[in-house]
KOLMI-34912 format. One line per 2 residues: number of its first residue (from 1); for each residue y negated, x negated, z of C-alpha. Coordinates in steps of 0.2 Angstrom, whole numbers. Layout:
BEGIN
NUM) Y:X:Z; ...
END
This chain:
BEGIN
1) -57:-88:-40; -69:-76:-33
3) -73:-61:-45; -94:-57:-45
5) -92:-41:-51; -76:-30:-50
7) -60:-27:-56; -47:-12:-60
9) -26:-14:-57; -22:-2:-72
11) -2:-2:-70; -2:-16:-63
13) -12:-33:-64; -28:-36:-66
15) -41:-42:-78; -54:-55:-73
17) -73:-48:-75; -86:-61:-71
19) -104:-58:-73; -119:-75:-75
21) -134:-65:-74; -135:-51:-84
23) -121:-55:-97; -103:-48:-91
25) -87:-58:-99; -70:-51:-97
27) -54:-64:-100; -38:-58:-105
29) -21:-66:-105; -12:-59:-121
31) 3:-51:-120; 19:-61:-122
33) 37:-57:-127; 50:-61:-114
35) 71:-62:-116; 83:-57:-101
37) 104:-62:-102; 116:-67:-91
39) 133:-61:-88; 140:-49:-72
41) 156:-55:-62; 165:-47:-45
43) 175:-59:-35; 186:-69:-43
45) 177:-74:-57; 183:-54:-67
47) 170:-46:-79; 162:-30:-76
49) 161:-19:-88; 146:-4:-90
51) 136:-11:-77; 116:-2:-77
53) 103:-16:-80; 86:-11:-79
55) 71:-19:-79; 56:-12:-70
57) 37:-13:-67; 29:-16:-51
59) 27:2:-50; 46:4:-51
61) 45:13:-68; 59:7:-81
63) 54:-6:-96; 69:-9:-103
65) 88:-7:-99; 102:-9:-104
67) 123:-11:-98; 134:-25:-100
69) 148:-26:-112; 167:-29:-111
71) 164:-48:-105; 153:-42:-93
73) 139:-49:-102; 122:-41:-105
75) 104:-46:-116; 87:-39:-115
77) 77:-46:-131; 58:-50:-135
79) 50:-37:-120; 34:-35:-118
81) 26:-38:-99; 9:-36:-97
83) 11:-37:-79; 15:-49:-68
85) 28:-44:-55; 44:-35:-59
87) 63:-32:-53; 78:-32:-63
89) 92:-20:-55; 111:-22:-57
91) 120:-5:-53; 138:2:-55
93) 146:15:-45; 156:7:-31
95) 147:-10:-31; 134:-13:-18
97) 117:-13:-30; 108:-31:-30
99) 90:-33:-38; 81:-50:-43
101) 62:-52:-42; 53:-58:-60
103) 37:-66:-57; 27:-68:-74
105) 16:-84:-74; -5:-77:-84
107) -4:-87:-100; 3:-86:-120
109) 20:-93:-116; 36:-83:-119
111) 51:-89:-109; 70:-83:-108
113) 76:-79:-89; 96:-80:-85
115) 104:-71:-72; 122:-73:-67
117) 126:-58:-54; 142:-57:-45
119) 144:-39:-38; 151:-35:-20
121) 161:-20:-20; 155:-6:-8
123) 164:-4:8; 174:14:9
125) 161:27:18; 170:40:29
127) 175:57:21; 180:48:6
129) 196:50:6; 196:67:8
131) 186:68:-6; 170:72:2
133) 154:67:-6; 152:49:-1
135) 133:48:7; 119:36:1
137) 111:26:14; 93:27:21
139) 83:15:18; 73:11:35
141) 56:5:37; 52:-3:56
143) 32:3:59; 23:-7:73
145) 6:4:80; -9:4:91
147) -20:16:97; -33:23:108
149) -25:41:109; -16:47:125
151) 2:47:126; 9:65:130
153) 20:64:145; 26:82:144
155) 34:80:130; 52:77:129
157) 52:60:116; 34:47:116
159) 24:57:104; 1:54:106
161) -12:68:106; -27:68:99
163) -36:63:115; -41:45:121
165) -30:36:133; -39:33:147
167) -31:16:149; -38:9:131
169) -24:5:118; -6:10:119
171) 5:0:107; 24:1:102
173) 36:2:87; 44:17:74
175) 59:18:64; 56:28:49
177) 69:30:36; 66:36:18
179) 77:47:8; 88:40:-7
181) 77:48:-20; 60:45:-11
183) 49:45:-29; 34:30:-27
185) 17:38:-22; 23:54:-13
187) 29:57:7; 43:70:6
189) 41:84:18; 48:99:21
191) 38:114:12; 35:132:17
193) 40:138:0; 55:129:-3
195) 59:137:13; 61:120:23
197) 57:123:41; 64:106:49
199) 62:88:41; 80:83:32
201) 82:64:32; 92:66:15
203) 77:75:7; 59:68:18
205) 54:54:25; 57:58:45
207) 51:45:60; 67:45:69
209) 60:35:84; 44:33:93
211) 45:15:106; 30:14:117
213) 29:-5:120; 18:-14:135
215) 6:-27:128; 14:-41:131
217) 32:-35:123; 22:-29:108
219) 15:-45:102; 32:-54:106
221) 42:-42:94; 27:-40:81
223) 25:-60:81; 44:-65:80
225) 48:-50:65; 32:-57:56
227) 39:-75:57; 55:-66:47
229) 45:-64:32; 44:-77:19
231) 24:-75:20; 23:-73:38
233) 11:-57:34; 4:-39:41
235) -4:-29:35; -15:-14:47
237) -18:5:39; -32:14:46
239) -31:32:43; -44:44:40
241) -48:61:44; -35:76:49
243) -20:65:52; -10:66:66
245) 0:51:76; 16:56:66
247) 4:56:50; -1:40:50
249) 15:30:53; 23:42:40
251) 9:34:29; 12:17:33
253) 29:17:30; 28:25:12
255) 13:13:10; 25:-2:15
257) 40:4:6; 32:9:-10
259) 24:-9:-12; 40:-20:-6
261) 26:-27:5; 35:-41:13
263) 29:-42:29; 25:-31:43
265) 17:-14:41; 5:-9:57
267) -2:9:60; -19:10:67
269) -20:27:75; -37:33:82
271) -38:53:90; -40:64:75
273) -35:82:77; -27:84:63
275) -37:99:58; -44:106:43
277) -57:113:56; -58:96:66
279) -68:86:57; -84:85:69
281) -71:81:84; -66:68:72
283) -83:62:68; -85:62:87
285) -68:52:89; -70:38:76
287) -88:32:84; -76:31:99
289) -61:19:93; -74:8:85
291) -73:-5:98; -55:-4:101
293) -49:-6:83; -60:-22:84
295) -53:-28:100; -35:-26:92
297) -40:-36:76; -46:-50:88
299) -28:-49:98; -19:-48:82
301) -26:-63:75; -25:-71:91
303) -6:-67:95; 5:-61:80
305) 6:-76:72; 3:-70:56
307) -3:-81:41; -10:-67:29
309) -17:-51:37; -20:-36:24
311) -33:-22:30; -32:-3:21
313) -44:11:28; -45:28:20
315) -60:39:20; -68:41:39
317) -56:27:46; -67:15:35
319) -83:18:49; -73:9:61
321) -66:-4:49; -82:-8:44
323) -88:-8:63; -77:-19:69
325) -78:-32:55; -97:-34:55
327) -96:-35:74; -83:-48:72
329) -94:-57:60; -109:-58:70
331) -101:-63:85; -89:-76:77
333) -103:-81:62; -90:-75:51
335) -76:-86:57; -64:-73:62
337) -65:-65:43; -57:-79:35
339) -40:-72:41; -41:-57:32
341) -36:-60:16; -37:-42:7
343) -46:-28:14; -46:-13:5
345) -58:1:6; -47:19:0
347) -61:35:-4; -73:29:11
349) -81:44:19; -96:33:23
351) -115:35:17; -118:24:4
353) -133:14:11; -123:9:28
355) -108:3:17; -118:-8:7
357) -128:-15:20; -110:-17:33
359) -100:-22:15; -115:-37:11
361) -115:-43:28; -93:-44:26
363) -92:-49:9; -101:-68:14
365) -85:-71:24; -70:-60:19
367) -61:-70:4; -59:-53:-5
369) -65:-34:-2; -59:-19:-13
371) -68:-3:-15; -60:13:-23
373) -70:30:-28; -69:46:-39
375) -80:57:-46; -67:70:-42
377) -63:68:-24; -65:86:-16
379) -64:81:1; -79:69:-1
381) -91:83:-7; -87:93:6
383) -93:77:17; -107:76:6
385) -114:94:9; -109:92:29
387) -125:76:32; -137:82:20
389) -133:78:4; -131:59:8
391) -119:52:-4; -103:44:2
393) -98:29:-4; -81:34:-10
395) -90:46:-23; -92:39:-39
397) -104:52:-45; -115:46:-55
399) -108:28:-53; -98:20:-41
401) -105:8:-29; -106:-12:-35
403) -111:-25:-21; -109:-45:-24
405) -94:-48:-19; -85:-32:-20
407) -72:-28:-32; -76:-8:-38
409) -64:3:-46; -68:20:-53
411) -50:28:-51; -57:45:-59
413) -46:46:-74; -30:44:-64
415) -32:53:-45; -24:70:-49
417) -21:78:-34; -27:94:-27
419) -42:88:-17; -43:71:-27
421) -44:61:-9; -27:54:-5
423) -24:44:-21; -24:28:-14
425) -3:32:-6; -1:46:-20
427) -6:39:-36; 6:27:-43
429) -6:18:-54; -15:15:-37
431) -1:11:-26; 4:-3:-43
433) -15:-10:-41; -13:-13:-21
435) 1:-21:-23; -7:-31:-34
437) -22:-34:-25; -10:-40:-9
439) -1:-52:-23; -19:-59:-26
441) -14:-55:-47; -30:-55:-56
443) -25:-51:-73; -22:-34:-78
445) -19:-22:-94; -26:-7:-101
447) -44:-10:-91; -61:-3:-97
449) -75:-13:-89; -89:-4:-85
451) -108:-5:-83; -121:3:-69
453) -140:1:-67; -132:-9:-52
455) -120:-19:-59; -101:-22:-69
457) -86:-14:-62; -70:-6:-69
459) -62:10:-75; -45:13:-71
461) -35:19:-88; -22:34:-86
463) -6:30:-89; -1:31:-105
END
């Protein structure tokens, strides 16, 4: 069911908002109570004892826990989920952790789940019998990327500058790994004032390897690991302003990471400088890639194989997205849309007039479009200022842009950081309502619809 109006993920799901003329009605599900038991084994059938149960939300934040008992047996009685996608983790020093996904049906009905875990010891890591501290593993994230930007030859591993290729899109692979106690919504980096001048992979998320790939090879890898995942899906992030090559796969991989997205993350990188004081290059640069991004989108749904394709743009990198998509709607009469199952538009540095006239052509085709703004995003007033006082469509001051067919959320309340522009990857609240989004969950909690002279949209809550 298409949404008329808009929608807000507050923690996680979301809430239904439909609108007949000028009367607005909201549907909720009502909160049910939900029971978890089971017992935890090793080989052999032995009980084990002081195993860590913990139930979590989409977001990864901890419901309800618990540890099982002498018999090895554990219970988690009458919680309350609101939400609709979580993960129960089993955990004890010395066993290899396992977690089980809990998918909760909308509607009244309580029910009892029963998990019966058998534990695998972990194998012995070097050092350890020395009594060295054992190591936790990395976790890895496998990034595929195009671009339009130039590779630098010069330099002694394939890194891009912020220059167009000459020879049109370059594309390859990166292995990112994430540090054991990565925290949902931030990118670890190493900081001047922690006195970290090199990344640590035990403390930041480092891109360990950059694999330039010919065209041909590119879609073969992309198109055989998409067919690994049970949904057969991709999704491509289109950064925005100031963000270097390295930038933007770091992104992508926390983006991919932090929303268990099953499927296969895709960097889009276009030739921004990566400067504070580049942003008229970069205005110059994204007018530039707006063909190529397109031509990509048509060879990805031509040759990747993939079932479900997700779209995310962040502020300037929405002028090419939307480029690309109302070209391939005029050309294809809207045809090629229908692939595109989610696109999201992150704190779009766009005037408002084009984006509702490019978003009202789109929205007749795309299945679902999602637009998120703030009344407190820095970097967008700053935009604002730089063409005249035009407003930007990622700027909810006074209110935030409705258009039929576009899902609005007002994500004031909750996008706290310093320039209030990155929330979509920083915010957990957000991060929770993309995933979400991708899961195509339309029934969330702690929502506050809202009204415009131009029509219903939602108010994303703070967390309590």
């Amino acid at each position: 069911m298409k949404r008329a109006a808009a929608y807000i993920l507050g923690p996680a799901l979301v809430l239904l908002f439909c609108t007949t003329g000028s009367t607005a009605q909201a549907e909720r599900t009502r909160e049910s109570l939900y029971s978890f038991e089971g017992r935890i084994t090793q080989k052999g059938g032995l009980p084990i004892v002081s195993v860590g149960i913990e139930l979590l939300s989409g977001s990864l934040d901890v419901i309800s826990a618990t540890e099982t008992d002498v018999d090895g047996r554990y219970m988690l009685l009458d919680v309350a989920l609101p939400e609709v996608h979580h993960v129960l983790r089993f955990a004890k020093q010395g066993y290899l952790t396992v977690e089980r996904e809990v998918d909760i049906k909308p509607g009244p009905a309580s029910e009892n789940f029963k998990f019966d875990v058998e534990l695998v010891s972990a194998p012995p890591q070097a050092g350890t019998e020395r009594g060295l501290k054992p190591q936790v593993p990395l976790a890895q994230v496998k990034v595929f990327y195009a671009t339009d930007r130039r590779l630098d030859k010069s330099a002694p591993a394939p890194t891009y500058l912020a220059e167009f290729s000459e020879s049109g899109l370059a594309f390859g692979s990166c292995d990112v790994s994430i540090p054991p106690h990565h925290r949902a919504g931030n990118i670890e980096a190493p900081s001047f004032w922690q006195f970290e001048f090199s990344p640590d992979p035990e403390q930041h998320i480092v891109v360990r390897r950059i694999v330039p790939a010919e065209k041909k090879q590119f879609f073969i890898d992309l198109s055989q690991a998409i067919s690994n995942g049970k949904q057969q899906a991709a999704f491509v992030f289109v950064h925005g302003y100031k963000v270097t090559f390295e930038d933007a796969i770091t992104r992508t991989a926390q983006l991919a990471y932090d929303m268990r997205f099953d499927g296969v993350p895709i960097a889009y990188s276009w030739p921004s400088k990566g400067s504070l004081l580049g942003y008229s290059d970069d205005e110059r640069q994204i007018e530039g890639t707006k063909h190529d991004l397109e031509v990509f989108l048509k060879d990805l749904q031509a040759q990747s194989g993939a079932k479900q394709i997700y779209l995310i743009a962040h502020s300037m990198g929405n002028r090419a997205l939307l480029a690309a998509l109302s070209q391939l709607a005029s050309e294809t009469q809207g045809r090629a849309l229908q692939t595109f199952k989610q696109v999201v538009f992150a704190a779009p540095d766009v005037a408002q007039s084009d984006f509702k006239q490019q978003t009202a052509q789109i929205a007749r085709w795309s299945p679902h479009l999602t637009l998120y703004a703030s009344t407190h995003d820095q970097a967008l007033l700053l935009s604002r200022r730089l063409h005249s006082g035009q407003a930007r469509a990622g700027d909810a001051e006074p209110a935030p842009i409705v258009v039929p067919g576009l899902d609005t959320i007002d994500v004031s309340a909750v996008s706290t950081e310093f320039l209030g522009h990155t929330y979509y990857g920083d915010c957990k609240s957000v991060v929770t309502d993309i995933i979400e989004v991708f899961r195509n969950q339309l029934v969330p909690r702690g929502l506050k619809p809202a009204m415009s002279t131009a029509g219903a949209y939602w108010v994303m809550a703070p967390r309590p």
